[in-house]
FIKOLZA-1660 file (N, C-alpha, C; in steps of 0.1 Angstrom, whole numbers, plus 5000, padded with zeros to 4 digits):
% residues 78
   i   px   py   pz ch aa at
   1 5008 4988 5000  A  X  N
   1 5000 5000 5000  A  X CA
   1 5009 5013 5000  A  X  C
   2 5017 5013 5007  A  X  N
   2 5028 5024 5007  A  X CA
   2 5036 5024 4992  A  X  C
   3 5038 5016 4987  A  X  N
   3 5041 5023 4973  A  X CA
   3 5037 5027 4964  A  X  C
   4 5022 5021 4961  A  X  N
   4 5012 5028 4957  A  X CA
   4 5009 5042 4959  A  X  C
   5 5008 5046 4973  A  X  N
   5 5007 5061 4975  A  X CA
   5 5017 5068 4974  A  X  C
   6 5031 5060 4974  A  X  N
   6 5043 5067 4973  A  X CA
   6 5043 5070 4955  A  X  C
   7 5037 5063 4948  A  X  N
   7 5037 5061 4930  A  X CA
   7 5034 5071 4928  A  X  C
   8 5022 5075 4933  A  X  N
   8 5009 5082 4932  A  X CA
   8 5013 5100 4934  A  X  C
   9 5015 5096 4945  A  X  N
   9 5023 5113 4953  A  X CA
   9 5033 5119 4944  A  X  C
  10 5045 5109 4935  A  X  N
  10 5055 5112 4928  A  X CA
  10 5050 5114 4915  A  X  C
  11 5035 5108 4910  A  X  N
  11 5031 5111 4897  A  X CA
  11 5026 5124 4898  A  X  C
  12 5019 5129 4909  A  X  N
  12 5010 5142 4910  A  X CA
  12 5023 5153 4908  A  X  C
  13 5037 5151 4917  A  X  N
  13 5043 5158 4917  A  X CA
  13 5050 5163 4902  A  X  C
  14 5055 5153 4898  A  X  N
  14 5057 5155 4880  A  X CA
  14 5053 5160 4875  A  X  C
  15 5037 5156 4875  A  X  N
  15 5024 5158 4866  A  X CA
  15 5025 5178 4871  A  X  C
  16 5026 5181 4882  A  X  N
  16 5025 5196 4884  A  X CA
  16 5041 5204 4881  A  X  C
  17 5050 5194 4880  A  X  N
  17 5058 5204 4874  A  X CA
  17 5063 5206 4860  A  X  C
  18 5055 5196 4852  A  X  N
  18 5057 5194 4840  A  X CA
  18 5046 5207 4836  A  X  C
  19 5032 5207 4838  A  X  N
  19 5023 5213 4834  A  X CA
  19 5026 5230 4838  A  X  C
  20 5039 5231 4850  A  X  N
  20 5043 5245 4850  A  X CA
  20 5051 5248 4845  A  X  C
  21 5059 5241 4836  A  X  N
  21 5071 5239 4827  A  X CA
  21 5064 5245 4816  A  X  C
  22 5052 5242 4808  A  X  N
  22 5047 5248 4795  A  X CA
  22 5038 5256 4795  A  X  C
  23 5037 5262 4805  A  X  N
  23 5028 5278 4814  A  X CA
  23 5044 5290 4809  A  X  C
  24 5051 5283 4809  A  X  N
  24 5066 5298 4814  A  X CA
  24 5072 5297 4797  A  X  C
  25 5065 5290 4790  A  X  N
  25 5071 5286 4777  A  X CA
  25 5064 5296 4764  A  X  C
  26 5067 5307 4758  A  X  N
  26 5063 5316 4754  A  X CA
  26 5056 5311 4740  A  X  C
  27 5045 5317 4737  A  X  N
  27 5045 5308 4722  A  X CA
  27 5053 5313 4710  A  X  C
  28 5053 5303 4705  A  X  N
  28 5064 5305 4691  A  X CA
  28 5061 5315 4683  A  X  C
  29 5069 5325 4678  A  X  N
  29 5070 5335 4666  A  X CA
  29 5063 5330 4656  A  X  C
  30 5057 5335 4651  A  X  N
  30 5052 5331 4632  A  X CA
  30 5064 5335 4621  A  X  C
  31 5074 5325 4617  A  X  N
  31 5080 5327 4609  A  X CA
  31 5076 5334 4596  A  X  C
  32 5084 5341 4588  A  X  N
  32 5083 5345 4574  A  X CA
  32 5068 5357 4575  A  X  C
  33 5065 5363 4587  A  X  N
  33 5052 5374 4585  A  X CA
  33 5060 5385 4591  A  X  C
  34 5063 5396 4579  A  X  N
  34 5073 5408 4583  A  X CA
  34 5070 5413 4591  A  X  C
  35 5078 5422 4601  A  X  N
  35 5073 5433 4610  A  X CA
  35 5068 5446 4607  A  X  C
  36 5057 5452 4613  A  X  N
  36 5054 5466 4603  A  X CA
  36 5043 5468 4596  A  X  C
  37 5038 5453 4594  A  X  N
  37 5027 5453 4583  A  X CA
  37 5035 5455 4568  A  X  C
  38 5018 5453 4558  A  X  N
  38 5025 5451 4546  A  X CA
  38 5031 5462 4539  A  X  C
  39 5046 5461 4530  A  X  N
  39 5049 5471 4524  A  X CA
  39 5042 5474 4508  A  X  C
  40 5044 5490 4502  A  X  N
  40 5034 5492 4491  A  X CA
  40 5041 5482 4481  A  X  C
  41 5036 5479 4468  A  X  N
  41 5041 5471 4458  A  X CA
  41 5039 5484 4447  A  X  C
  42 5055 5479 4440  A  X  N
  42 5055 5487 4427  A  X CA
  42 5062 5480 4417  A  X  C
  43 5056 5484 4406  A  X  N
  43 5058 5478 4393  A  X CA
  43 5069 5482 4385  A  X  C
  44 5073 5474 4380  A  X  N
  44 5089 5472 4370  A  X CA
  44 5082 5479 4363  A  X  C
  45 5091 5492 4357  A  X  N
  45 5091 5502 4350  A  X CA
  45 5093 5497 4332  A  X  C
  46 5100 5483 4335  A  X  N
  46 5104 5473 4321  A  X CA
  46 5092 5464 4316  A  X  C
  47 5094 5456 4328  A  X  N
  47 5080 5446 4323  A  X CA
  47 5068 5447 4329  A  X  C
  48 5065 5452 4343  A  X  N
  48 5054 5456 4348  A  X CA
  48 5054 5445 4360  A  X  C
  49 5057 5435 4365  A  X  N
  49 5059 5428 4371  A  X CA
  49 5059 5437 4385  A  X  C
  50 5053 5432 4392  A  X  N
  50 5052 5442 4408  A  X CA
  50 5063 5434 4417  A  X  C
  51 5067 5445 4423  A  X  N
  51 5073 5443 4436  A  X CA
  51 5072 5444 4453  A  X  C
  52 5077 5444 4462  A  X  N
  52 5079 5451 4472  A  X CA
  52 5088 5461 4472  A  X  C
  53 5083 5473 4478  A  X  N
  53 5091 5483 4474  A  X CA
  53 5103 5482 4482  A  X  C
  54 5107 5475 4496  A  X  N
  54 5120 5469 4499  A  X CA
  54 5130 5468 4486  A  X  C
  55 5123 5455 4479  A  X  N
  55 5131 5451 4472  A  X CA
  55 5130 5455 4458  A  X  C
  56 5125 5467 4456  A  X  N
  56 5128 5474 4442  A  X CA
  56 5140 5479 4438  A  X  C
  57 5148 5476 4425  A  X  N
  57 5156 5483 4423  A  X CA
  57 5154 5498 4415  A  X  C
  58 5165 5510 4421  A  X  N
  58 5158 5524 4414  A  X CA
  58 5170 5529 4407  A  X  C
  59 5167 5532 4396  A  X  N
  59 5173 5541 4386  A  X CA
  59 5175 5554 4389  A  X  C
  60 5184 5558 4383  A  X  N
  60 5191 5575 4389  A  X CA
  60 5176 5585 4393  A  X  C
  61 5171 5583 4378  A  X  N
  61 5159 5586 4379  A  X CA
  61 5148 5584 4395  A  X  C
  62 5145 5574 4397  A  X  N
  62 5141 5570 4410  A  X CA
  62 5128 5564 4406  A  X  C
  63 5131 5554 4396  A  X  N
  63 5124 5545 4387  A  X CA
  63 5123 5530 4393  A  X  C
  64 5113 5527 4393  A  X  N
  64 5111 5510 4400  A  X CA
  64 5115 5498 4393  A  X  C
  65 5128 5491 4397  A  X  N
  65 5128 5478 4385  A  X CA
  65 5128 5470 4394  A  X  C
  66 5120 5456 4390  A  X  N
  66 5120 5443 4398  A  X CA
  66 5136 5435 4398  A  X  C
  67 5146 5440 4390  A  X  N
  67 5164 5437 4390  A  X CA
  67 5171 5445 4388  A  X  C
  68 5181 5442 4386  A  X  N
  68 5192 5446 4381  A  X CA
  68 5196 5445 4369  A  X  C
  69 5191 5436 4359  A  X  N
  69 5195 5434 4346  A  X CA
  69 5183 5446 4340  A  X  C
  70 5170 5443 4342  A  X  N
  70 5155 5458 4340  A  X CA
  70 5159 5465 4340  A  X  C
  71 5170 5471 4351  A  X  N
  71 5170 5485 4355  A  X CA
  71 5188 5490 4342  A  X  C
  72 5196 5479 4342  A  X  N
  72 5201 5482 4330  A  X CA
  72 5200 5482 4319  A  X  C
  73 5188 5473 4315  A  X  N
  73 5181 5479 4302  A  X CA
  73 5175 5488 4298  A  X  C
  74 5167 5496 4308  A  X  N
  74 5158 5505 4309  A  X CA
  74 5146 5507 4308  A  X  C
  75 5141 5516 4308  A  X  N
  75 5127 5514 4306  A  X CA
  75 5124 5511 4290  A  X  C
  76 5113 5509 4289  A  X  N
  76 5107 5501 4279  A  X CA
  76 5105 5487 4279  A  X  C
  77 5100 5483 4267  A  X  N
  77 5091 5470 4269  A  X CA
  77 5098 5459 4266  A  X  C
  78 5099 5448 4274  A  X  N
  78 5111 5436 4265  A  X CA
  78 5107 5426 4257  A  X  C
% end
């Protein structure tokens, strides 16, 4: 009978420190959802192809290309 209660007493105790173990555990970040909210999208000045304005490339001018090879071609149509 004593080990039984002794089983029992050692499961409850586990059981309560495990369950305060994933109380202190923060939940996980959402990978790949930028900070800031969304940025505007703009269109390659070449082919029309939209971008994030992050990652727009700009011409002296301050022209939007979706590259680097667009933005050395120039504007116009390919």
């Amino acid at each position: 009978m004593k080990f039984i209660l002794l089983m029992v007493v050692v499961g409850v105790v586990l059981w309560m420190i495990n369950s305060r173990g994933r109380k202190a555990v923060p939940p996980p970040s959402r990978p790949g959802q930028p900070p800031g909210g969304p940025s505007p999208m703009l269109a390659c000045t070449r082919c029309g192809v939209h971008v994030p304005q992050p990652e727009a490339v700009t011409d002296s001018a301050g022209r939007p290309y979706c590259g680097v090879p667009h933005r050395d071609a120039g504007p116009g149509s390919a």
